[in-house]
N, C-alpha and C positions, 0 to 999 in steps of 0.2 A: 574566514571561509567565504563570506560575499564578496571579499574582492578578486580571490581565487577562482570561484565562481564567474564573477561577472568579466574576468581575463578569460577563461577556457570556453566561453558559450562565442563567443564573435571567433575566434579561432577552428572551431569544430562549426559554426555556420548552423547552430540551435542555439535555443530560446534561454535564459538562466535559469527557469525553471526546470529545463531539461539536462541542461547539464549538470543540475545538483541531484538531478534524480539519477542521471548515469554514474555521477562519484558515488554516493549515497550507494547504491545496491552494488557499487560495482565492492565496495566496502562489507556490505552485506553477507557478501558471494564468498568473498575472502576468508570471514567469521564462520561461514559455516552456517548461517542464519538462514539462509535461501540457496538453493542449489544455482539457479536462475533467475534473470528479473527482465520480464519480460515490459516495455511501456506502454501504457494506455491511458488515452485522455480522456474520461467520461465524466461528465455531469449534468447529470438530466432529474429530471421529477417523471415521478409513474405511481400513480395510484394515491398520491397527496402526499409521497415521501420524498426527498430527497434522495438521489443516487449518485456515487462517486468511487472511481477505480482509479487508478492512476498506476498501476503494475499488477503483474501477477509472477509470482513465484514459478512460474511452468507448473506442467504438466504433475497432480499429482499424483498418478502413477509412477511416476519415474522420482517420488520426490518423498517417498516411504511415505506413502498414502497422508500426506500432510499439504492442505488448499494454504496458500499465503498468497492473500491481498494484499495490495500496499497502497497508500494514499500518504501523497508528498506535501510539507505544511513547509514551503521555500519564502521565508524574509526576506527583502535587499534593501533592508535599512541598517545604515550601520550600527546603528545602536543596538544594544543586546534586547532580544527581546523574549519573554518568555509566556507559555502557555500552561494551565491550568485543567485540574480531568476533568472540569464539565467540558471546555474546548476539545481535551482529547475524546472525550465521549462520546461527545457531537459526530467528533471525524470518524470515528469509528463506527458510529450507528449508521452513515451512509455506506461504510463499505457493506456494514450485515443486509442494509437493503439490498446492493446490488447484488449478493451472493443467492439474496430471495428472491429476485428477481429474475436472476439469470435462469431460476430453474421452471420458469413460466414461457409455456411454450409465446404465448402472445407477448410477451414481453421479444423473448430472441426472434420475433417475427419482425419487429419494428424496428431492427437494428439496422443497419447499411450492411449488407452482406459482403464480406471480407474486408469489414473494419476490424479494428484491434479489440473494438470490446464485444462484437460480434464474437470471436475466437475465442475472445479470454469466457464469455457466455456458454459458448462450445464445449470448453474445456470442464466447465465445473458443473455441465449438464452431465458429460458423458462418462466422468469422471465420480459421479457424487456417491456411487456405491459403493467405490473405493477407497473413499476418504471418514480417515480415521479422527482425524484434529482439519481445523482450521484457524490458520494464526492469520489474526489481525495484524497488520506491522504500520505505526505511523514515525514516519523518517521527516525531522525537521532539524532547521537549523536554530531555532527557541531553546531556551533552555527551560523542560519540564519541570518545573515546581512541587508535583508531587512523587511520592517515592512508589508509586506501583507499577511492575512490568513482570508481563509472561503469566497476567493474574487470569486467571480463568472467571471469562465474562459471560457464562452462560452456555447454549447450546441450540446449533438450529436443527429441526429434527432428528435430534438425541446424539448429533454430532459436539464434542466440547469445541467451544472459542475462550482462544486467549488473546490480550490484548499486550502488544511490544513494541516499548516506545523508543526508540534511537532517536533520541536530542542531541543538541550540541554539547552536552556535557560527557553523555556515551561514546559519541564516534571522538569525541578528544580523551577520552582512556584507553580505547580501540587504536587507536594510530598512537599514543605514546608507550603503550605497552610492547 
């Protein structure tokens, strides 16, 4: 997949992290996992935490009141590499910051107005009433080590989060099936 990868990013004129984010969700979309995947590139600290977006699932009204963030974990080493849930934890505890974040009006103040994560901030501001679940989605090309996904990781203002890992060993049962 990195060589795949790193052939289709100099052809399309983006980065290889961007072009395994656009296979990656474009894969996603296909499953039925994400209606849409919208990109975004954030990573910032606010309030002594870590923040980090890297897509959003659109709009969740239109997406059976379901918020999906996504944060992209792209290797380009050829060696296989794999990742572990305190790593995926990690990734994922920055997306619930930014989700907490985005709903602080001072926070969506500081953003560059008509950035990506301005919008994606937009969207789960004005959207939050409507939202029934919010899936965590971490899409890498590692192969996860541990056997948990779609586990329910709590809940931010009595909305439930699940966390869903698409590693390299899922999206290669996804395209071979």
């Amino acid at each position: 997949m990195v060589k795949e990868v790193a052939a289709e990013a100099p052809a399309s004129g983006i980065s290889q992290l961007d072009a395994f984010f656009e296979r990656m969700a474009a894969l996603l979309e296909a499953e039925g996992e994400i209606a849409t995947a919208d990109r975004v590139t954030f990573l910032a600290s606010s309030q002594g935490k870590t923040l980090r977006l890297d897509g959003i699932g659109g709009d969740p009204r239109e997406s059976e009141s379901i918020l999906s963030v996504i944060v992209s974990d792209f290797h380009d080493e050829d060696a296989a590499v794999k990742i572990n849930a305190s790593e995926a934890k990690k990734a994922f505890g920055h997306l619930i910051n930014f989700v907490v974040a985005a709903r602080r009006a001072a926070f969506r103040a500081d953003l560059i107005e008509g950035s990506a994560e301005a919008g994606a901030a937009s969207i789960i501001t004005s959207a939050w009433t409507s939202i029934t679940k919010i899936k965590l989605i971490l899409m890498t090309n590692a192969t996860y080590s541990a056997r948990t996904d779609a586990v329910l990781a709590g809940k931010i203002d009595g909305i439930p989060v699940t966390y869903n890992i698409w590693d390299l060993t899922r999206f290669h049962r996804y395209e071979t099936s």
